[in-house]
C-alpha positions in Angstrom: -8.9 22.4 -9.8 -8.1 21.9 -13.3 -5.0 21.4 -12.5 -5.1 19.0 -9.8 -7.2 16.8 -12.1 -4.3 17.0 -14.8 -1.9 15.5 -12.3 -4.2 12.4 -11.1 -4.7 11.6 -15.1 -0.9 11.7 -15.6 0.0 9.5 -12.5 -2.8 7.6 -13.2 -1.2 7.0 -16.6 2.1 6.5 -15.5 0.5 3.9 -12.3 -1.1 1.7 -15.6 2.1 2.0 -17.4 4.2 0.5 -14.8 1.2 -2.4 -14.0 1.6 -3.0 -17.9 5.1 -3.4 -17.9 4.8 -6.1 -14.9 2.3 -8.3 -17.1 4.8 -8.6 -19.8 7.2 -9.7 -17.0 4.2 -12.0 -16.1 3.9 -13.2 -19.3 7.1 -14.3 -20.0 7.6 -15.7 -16.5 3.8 -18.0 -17.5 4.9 -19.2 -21.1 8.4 -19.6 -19.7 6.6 -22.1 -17.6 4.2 -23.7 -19.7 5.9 -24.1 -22.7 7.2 -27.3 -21.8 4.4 -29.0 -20.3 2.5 -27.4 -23.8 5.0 -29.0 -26.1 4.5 -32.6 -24.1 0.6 -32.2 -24.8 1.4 -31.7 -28.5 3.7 -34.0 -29.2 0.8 -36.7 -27.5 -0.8 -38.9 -30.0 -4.3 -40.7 -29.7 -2.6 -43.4 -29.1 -0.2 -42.9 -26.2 -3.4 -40.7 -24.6 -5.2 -43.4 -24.5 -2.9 -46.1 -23.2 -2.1 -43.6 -20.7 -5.7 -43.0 -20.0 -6.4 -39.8 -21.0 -9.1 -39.0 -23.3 -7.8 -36.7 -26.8 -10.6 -34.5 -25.7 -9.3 -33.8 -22.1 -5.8 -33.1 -23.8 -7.5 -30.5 -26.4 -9.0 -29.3 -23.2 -5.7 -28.5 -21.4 -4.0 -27.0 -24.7 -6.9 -24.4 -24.5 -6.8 -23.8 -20.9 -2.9 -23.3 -20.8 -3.5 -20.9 -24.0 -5.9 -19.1 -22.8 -4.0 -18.1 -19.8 -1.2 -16.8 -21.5 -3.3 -15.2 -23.7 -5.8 -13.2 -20.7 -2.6 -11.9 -19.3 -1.2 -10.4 -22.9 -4.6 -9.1 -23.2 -4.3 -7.4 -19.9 -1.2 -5.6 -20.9 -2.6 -4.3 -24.0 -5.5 -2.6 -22.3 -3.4 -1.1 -19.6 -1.1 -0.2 -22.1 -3.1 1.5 -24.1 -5.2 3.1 -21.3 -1.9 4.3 -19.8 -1.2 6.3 -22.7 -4.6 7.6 -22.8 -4.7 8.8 -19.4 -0.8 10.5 -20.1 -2.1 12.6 -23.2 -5.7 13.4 -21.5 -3.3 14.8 -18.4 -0.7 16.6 -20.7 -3.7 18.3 -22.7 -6.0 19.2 -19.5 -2.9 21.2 -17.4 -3.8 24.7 -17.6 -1.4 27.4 -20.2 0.8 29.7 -18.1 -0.6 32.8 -19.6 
């Protein structure tokens, strides 16, 4: 039993460590295609956002969103990362000694 229950925390491990290295592919696929459209929003004065109709607030507003997406999806790496190691070592330690 001990055994069995060694394998499922190493696969386990090795399933979250694969899903972690897609969200870095994810992330750089996102701020790939952001970036530009958050370098427009920056480079937006007062001014031009409200001649264009667009309130400074809204643009703030957008900046956030657009950060905050790239940054939920590095967050989610780092916790499957780190879980994926966790759940390696906890399977490593738990197989049963040939003895």
């Amino acid at each position: 039993m001990k055994r069995i229950l060694s394998q499922f925390l190493v696969m386990f491990g090795a399933l979250l460590l694969t899903l972690s290295i897609y969200q870095v592919n994810q992330y750089m696929q996102v701020s790939a295609t952001v970036g530009p459209s958050l370098a427009q929003l920056s480079q937006l004065d007062a001014a031009s956002a409200e001649a264009a109709g667009i309130d400074a607030a809204q643009i703030e507003q957008t900046k956030q969103l657009i950060s905050g997406t790239t940054n939920s999806i590095m967050l989610g790496f780092l916790i499957d990362f780190v879980l994926g190691i966790v759940f390696l070592l906890a399977g490593y330690f738990a197989y049963p000694e040939k003895g």
